[in-house]
C-alpha positions in Angstrom: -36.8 0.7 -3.2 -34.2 2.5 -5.3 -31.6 1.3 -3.5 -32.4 -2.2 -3.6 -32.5 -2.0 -7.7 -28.8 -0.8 -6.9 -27.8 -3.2 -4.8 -30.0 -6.1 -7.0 -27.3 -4.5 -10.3 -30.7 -3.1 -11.8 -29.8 0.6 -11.6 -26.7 2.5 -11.8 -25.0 3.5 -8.9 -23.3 3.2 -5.5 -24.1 -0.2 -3.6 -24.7 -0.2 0.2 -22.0 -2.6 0.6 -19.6 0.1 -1.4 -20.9 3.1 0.4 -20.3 0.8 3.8 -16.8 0.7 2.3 -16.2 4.2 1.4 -17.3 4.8 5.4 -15.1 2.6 6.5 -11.4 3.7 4.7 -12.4 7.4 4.7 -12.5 6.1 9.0 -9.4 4.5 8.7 -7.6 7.2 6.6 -8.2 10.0 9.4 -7.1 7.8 11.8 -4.0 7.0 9.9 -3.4 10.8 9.8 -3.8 11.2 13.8 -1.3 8.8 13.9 1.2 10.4 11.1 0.6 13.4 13.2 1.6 12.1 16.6 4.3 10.5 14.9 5.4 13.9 13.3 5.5 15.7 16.2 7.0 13.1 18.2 10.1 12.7 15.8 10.3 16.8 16.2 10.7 16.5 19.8 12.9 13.3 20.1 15.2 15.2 17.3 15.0 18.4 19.6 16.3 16.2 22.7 19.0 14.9 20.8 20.5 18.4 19.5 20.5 19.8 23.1 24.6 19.8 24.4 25.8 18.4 27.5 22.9 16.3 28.7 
């Protein structure tokens, strides 16, 4: 019942729909940092490969 009253603007606080959307980019923003990761240690190796003489 509380939460409807926030959702209806009758009561201060955080809506479903913003709490859904908080879920979602706190989702996204881990992902994005798996990825910056991968990416990281990918460039570290490529780099690596590139430094090594005669091959």
């Amino acid at each position: 019942m509380r939460q409807a009253e926030i959702d209806q603007g009758d009561r201060p606080g955080m809506s479903s729909e913003e709490s859904a959307e908080i879920k979602r980019l706190k989702r996204e923003n881990a992902e994005l940092k798996r990825a910056n990761a991968i990416l990281k240690a990918a460039s570290v190796f490529f780099a690596a490969e590139l430094d090594r003489p005669g091959q």
